[in-house]
FIMAR-755858 format. One record per residue: residue number from 1; x, y, z of N, C-alpha, C in turn; chain. Coordinates in pm, 1 decimal. Layout:
N
+-----+----------+----------+----------+----------+----------+----------+----------+----------+----------+--------+
: num :      n.x :      n.y :      n.z :     ca.x :     ca.y :     ca.z :      c.x :      c.y :      c.z : cadena :
+-----+----------+----------+----------+----------+----------+----------+----------+----------+----------+--------+
: NUM :        X :        Y :        Z :        X :        Y :        Z :        X :        Y :        Z :      A :
...
+-----+----------+----------+----------+----------+----------+----------+----------+----------+----------+--------+
//
This chain:
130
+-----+----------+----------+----------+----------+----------+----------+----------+----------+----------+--------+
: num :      n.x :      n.y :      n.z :     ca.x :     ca.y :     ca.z :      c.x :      c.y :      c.z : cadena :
+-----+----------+----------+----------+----------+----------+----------+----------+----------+----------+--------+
:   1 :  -5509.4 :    -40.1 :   1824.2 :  -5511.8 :    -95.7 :   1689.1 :  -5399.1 :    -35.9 :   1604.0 :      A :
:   2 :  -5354.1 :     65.4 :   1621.9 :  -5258.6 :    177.3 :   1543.8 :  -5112.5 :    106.7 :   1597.1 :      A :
:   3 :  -5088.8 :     53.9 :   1706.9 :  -4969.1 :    -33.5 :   1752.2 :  -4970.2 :   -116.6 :   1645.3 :      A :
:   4 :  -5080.8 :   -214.4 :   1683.0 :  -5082.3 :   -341.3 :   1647.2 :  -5042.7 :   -309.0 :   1461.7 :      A :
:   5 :  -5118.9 :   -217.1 :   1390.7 :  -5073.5 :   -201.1 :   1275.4 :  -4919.4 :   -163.9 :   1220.1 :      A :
:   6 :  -4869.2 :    -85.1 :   1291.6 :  -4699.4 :    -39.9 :   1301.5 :  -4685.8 :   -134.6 :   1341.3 :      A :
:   7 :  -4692.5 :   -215.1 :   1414.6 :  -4622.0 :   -331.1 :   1420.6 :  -4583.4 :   -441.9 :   1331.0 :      A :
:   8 :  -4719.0 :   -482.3 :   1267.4 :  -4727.3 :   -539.8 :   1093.0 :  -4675.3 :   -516.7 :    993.6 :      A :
:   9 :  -4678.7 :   -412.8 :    975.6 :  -4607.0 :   -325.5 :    852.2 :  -4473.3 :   -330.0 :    930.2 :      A :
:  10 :  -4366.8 :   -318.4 :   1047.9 :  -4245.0 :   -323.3 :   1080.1 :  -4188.6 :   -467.3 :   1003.3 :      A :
:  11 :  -4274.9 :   -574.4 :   1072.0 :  -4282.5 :   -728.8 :   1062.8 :  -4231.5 :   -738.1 :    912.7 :      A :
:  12 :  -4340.5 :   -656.6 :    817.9 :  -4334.0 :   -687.4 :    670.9 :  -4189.2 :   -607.1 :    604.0 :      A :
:  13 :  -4191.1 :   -510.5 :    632.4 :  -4041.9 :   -441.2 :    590.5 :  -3928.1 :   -553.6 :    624.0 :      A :
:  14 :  -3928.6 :   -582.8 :    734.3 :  -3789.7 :   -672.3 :    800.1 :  -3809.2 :   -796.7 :    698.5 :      A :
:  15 :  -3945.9 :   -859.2 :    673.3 :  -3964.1 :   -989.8 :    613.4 :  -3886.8 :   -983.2 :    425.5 :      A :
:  16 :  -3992.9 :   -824.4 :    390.9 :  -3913.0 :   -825.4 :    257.9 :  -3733.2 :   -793.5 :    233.4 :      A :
:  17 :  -3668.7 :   -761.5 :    352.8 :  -3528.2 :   -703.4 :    339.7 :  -3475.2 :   -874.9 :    359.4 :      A :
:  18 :  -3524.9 :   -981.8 :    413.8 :  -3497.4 :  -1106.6 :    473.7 :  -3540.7 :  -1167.6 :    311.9 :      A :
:  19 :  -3607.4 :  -1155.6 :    273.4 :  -3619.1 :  -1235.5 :    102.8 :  -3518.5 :  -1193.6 :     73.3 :      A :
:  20 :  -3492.2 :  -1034.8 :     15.0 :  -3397.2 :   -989.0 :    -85.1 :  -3250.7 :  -1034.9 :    -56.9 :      A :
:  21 :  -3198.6 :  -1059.9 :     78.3 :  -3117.6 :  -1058.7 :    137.3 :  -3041.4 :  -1252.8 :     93.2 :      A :
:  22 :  -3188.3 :  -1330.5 :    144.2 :  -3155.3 :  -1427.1 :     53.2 :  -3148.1 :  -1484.3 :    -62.7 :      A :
:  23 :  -3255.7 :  -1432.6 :   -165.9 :  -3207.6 :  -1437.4 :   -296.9 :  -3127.2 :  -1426.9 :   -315.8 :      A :
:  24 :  -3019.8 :  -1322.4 :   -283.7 :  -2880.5 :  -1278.3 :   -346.4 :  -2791.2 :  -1332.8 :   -265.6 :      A :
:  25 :  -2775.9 :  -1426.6 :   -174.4 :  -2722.3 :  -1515.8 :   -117.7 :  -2684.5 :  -1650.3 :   -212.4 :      A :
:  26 :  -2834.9 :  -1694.1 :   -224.1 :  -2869.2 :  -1842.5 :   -320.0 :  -2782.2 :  -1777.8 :   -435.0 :      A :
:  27 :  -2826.2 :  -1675.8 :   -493.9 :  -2785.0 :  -1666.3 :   -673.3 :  -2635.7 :  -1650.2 :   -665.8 :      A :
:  28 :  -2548.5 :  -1591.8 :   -548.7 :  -2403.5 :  -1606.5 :   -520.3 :  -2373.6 :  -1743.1 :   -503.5 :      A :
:  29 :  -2395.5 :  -1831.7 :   -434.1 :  -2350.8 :  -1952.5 :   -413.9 :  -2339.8 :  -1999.6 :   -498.4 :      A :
:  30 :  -2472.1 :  -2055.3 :   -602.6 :  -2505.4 :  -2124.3 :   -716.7 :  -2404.1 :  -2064.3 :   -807.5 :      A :
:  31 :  -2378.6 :  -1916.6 :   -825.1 :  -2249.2 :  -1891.7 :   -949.6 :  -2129.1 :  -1934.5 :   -899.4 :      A :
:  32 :  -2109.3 :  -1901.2 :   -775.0 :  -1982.8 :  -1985.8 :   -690.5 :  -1937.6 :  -2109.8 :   -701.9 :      A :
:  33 :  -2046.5 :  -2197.6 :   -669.4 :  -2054.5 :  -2316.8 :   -756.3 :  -2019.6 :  -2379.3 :   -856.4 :      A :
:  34 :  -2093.6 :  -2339.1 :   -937.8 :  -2063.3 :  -2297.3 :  -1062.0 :  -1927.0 :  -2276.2 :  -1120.4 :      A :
:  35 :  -1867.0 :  -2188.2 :  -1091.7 :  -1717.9 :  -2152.0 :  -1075.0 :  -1596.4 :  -2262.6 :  -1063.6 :      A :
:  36 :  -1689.2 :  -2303.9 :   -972.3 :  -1561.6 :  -2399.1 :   -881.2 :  -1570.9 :  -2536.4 :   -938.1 :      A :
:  37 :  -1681.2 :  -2547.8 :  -1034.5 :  -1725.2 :  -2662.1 :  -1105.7 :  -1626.5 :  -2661.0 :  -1228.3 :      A :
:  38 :  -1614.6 :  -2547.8 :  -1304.1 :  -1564.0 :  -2517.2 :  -1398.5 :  -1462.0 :  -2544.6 :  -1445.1 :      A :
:  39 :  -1374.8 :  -2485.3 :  -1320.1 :  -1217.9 :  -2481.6 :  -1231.5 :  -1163.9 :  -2690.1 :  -1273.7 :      A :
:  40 :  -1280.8 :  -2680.6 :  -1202.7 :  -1217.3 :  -2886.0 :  -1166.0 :  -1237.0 :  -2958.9 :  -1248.7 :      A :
:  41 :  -1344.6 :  -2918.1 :  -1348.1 :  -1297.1 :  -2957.6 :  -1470.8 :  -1216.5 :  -2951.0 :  -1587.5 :      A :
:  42 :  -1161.3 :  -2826.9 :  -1606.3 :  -1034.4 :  -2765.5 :  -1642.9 :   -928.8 :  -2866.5 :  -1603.0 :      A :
:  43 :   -922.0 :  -2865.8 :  -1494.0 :   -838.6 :  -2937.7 :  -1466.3 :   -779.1 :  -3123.4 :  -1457.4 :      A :
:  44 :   -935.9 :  -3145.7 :  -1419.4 :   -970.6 :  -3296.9 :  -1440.2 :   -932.7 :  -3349.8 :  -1608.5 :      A :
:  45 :   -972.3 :  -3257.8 :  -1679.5 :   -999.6 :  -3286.4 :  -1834.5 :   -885.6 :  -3237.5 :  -1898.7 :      A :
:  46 :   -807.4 :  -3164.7 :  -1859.7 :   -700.9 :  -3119.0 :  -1893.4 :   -716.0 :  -3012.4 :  -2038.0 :      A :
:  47 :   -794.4 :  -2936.8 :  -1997.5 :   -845.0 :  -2844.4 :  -2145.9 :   -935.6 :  -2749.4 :  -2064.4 :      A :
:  48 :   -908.5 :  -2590.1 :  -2166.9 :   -978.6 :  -2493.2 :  -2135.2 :  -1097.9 :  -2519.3 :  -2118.2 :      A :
:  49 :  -1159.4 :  -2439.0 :  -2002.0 :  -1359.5 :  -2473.1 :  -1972.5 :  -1382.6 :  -2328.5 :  -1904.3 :      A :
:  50 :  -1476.7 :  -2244.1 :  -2001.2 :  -1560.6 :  -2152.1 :  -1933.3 :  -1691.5 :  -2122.2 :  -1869.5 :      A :
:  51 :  -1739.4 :  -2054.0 :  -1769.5 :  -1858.3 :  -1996.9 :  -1725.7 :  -1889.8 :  -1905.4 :  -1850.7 :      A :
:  52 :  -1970.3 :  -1936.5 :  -1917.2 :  -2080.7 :  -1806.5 :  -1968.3 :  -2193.4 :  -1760.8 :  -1950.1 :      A :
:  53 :  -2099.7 :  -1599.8 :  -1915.9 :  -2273.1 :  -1541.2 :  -1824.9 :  -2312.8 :  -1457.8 :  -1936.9 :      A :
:  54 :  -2460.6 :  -1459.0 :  -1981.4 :  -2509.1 :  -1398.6 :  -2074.5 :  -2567.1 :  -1242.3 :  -1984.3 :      A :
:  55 :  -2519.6 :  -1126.3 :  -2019.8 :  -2525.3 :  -1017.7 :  -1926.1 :  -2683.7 :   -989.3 :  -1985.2 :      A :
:  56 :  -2755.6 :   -987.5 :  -2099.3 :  -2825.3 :   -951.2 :  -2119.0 :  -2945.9 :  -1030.4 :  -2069.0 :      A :
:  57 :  -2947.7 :  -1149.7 :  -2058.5 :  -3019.5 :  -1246.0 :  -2010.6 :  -3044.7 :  -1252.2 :  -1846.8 :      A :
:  58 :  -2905.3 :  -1231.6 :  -1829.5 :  -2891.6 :  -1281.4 :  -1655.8 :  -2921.5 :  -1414.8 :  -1632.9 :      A :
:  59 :  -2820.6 :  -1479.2 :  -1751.3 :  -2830.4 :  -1667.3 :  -1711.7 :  -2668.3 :  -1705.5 :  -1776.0 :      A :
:  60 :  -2611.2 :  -1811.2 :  -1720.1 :  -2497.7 :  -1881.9 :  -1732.9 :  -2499.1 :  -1988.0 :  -1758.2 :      A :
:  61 :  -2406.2 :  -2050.4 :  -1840.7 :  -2407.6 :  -2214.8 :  -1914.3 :  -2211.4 :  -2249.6 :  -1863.0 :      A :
:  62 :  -2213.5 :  -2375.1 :  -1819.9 :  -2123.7 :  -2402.5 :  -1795.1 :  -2100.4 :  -2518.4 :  -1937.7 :      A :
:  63 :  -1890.2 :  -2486.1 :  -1949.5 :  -1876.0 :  -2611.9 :  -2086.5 :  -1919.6 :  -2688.3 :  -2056.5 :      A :
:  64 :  -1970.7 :  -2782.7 :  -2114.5 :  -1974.7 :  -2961.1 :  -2151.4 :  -2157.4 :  -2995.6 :  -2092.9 :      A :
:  65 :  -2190.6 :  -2872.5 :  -2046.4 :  -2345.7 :  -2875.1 :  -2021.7 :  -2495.6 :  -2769.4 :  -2116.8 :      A :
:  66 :  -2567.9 :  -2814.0 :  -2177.4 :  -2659.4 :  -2778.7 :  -2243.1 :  -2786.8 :  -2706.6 :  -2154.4 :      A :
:  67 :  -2789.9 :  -2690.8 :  -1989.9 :  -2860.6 :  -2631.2 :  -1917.9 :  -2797.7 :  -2468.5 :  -1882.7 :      A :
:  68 :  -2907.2 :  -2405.5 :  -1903.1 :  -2870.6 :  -2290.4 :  -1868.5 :  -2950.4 :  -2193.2 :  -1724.4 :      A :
:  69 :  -2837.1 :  -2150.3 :  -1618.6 :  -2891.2 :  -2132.8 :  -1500.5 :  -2878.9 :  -1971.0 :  -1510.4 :      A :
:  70 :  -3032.4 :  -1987.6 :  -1442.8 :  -3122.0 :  -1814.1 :  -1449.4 :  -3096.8 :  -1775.5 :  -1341.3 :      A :
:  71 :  -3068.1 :  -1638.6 :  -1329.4 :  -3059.2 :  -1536.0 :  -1191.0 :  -3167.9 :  -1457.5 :  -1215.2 :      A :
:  72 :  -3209.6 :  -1455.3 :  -1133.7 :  -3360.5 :  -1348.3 :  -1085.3 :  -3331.5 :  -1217.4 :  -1141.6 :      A :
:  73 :  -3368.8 :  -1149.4 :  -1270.4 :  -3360.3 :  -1009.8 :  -1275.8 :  -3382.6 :   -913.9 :  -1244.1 :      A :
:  74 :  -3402.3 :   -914.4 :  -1125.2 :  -3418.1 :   -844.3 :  -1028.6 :  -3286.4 :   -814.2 :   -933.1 :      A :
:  75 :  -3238.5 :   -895.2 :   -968.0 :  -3061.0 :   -873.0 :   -939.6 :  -2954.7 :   -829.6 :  -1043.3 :      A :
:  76 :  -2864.7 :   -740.1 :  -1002.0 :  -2809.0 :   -699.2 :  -1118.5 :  -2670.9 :   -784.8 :  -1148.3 :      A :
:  77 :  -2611.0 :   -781.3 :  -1199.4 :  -2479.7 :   -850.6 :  -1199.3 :  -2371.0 :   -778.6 :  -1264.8 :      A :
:  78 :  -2261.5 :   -716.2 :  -1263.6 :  -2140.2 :   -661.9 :  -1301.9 :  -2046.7 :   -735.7 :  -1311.0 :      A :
:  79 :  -1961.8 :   -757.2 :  -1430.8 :  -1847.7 :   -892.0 :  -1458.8 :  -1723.9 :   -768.8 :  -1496.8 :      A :
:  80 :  -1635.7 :   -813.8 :  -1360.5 :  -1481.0 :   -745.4 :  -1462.5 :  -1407.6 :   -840.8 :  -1482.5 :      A :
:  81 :  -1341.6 :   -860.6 :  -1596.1 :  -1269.9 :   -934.5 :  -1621.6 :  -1158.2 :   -888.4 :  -1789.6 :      A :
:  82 :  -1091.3 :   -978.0 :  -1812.2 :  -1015.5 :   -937.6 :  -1927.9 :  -1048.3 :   -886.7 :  -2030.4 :      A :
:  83 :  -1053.3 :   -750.2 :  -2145.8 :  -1139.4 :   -752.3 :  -2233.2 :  -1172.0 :   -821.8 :  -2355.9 :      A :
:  84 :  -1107.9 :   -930.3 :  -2388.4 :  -1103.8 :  -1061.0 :  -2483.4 :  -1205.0 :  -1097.9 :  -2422.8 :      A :
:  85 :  -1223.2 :  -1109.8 :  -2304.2 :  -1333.2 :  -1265.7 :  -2283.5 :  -1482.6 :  -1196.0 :  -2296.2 :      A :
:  86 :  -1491.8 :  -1093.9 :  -2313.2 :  -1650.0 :   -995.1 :  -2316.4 :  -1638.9 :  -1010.4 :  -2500.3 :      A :
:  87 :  -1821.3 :  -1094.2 :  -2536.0 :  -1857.1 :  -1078.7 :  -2693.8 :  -1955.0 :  -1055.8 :  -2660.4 :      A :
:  88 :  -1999.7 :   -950.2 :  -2769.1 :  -2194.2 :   -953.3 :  -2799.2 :  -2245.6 :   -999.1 :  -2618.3 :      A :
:  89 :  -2218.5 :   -880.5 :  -2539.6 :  -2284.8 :   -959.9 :  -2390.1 :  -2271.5 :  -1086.7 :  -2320.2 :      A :
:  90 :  -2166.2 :  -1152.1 :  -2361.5 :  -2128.7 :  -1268.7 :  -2335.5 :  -1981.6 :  -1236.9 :  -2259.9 :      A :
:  91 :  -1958.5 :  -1288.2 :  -2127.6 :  -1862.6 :  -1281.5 :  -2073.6 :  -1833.7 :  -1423.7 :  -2035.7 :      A :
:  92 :  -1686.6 :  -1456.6 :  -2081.4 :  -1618.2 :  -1593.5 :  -2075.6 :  -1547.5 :  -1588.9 :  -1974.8 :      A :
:  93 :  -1566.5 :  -1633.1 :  -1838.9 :  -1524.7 :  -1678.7 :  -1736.3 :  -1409.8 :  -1777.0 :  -1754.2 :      A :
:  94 :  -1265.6 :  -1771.4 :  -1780.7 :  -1213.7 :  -1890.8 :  -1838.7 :  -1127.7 :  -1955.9 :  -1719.0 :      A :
:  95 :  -1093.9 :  -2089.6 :  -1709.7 :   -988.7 :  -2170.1 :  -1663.5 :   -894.2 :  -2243.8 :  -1738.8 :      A :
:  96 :   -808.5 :  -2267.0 :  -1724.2 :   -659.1 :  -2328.8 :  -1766.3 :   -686.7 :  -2455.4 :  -1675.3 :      A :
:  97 :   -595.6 :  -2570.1 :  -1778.5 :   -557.0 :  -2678.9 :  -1718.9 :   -465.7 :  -2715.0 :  -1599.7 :      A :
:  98 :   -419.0 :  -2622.1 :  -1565.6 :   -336.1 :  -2584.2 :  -1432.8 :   -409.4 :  -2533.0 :  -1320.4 :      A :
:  99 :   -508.6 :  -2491.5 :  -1339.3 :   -591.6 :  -2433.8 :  -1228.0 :   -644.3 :  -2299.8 :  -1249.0 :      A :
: 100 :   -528.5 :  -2219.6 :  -1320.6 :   -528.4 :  -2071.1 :  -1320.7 :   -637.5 :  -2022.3 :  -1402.2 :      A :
: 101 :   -684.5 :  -1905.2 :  -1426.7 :   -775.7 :  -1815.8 :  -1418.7 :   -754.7 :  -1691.7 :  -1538.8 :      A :
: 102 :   -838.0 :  -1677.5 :  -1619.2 :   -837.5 :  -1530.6 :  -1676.1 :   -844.6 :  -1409.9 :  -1560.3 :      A :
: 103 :   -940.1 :  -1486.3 :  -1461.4 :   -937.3 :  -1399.8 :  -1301.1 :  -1074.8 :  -1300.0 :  -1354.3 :      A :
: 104 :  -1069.0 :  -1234.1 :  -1256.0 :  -1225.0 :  -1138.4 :  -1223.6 :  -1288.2 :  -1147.8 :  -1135.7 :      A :
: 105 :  -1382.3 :  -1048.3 :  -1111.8 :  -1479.0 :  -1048.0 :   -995.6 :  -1619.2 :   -963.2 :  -1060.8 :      A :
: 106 :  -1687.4 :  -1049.7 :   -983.1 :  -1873.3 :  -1061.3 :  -1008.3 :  -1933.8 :   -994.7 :   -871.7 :      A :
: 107 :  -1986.3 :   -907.8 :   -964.2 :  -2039.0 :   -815.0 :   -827.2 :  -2211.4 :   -863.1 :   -837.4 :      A :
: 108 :  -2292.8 :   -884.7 :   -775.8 :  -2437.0 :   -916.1 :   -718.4 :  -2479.7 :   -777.1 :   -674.8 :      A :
: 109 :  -2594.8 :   -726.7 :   -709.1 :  -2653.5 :   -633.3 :   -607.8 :  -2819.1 :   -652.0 :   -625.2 :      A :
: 110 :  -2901.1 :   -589.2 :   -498.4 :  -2980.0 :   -596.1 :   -502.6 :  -3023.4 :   -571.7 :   -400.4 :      A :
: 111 :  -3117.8 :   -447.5 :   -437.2 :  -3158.4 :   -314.4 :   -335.9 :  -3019.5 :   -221.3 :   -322.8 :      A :
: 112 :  -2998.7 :   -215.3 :   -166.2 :  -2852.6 :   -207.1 :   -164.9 :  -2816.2 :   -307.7 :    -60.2 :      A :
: 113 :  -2801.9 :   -432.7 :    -89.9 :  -2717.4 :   -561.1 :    -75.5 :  -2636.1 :   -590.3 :   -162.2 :      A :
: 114 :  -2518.1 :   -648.7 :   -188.7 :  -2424.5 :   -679.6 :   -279.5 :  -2393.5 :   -820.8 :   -241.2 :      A :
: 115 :  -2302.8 :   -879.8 :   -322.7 :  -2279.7 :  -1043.9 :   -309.3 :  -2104.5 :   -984.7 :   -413.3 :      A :
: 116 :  -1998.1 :  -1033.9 :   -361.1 :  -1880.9 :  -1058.7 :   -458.0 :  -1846.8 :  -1164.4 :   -452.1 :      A :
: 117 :  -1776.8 :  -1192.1 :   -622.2 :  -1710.9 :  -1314.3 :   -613.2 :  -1596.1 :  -1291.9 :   -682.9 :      A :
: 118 :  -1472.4 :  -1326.0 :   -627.6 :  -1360.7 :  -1330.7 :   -630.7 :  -1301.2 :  -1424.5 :   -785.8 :      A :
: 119 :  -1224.2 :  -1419.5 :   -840.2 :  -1132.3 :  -1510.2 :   -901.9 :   -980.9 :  -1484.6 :   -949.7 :      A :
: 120 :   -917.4 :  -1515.8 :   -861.2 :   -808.1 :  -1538.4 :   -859.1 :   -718.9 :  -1541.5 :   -988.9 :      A :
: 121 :   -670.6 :  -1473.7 :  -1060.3 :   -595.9 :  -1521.4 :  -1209.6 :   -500.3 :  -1607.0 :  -1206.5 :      A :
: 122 :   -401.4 :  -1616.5 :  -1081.8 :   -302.8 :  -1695.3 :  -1064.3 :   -320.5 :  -1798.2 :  -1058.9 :      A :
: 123 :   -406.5 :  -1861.9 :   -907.6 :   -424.3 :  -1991.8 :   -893.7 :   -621.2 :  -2020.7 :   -876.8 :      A :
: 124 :   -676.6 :  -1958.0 :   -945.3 :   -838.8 :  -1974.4 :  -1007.0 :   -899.1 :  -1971.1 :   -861.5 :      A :
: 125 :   -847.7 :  -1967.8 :   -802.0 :   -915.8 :  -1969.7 :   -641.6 :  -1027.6 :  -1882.0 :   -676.4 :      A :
: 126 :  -1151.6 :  -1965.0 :   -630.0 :  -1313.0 :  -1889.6 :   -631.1 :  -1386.0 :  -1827.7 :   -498.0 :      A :
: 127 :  -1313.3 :  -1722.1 :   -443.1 :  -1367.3 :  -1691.1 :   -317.7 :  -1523.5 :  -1596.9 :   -317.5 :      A :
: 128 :  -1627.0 :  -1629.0 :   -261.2 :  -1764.6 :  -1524.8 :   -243.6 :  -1704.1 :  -1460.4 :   -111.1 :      A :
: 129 :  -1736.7 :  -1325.0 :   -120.0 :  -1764.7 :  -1199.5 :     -6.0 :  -1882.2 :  -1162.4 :      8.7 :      A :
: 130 :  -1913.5 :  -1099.3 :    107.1 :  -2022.6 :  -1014.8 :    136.9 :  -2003.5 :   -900.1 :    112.6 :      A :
+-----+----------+----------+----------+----------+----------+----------+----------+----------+----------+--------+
//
């Protein structure tokens, strides 16, 4: 019975490191997304368009949309980027009509898992890392 129990409790450790592991997968993509949404409209529209991530909240609003998308606070999030684009906890993710980028990178963590996301200042390129 003492197997069979170490065995359960192994099962459950591996199961909760397999949630955490994907949460912070999903909540990378979706800002990735996000990102790359931003980017093509910048460009499509021919006018500045930012990501705003509210640091205190742990939620982001993209321009020209009135929905605002929640990250699990249970994840942390770190934004470097230019110091103009940081107000009152508000970090402005910006794009240019050319493609280009204020630039930065978004760090994800959770536990100790991490998620990065890349942005390019030159040419806005939105790359996620592990």
């Amino acid at each position: 019975m003492a197997i069979v129990a170490l065995g359960y409790g192994a099962v459950a450790v591996n199961m909760s490191a397999g949630n955490d592991s994907m949460a912070l997968k999903a909540a990378a993509r979706d800002l990735t997304s996000g990102l790359r949404y931003v980017r093509s409209q910048a460009m499509i529209s021919h006018t500045q368009t930012t990501l705003d991530f509210n640091l205190n909240r742990n939620s982001y609003s993209l321009t020209g949309q009135n929905k605002r998308y929640e990250i699990p606070e249970t994840i942390d999030v770190t934004i470097k980027t230019a110091k103009d684009e940081l107000h009152d906890g508000i970090a402005h993710l910006r794009f240019f009509p050319d493609g280009s980028s204020i630039g930065g990178r978004i760090t994800l963590e959770k536990n100790q898992l991490s998620q990065e996301i890349n942005i390019n200042w030159l040419t806005g390129q939105v790359t996620l890392q592990d």
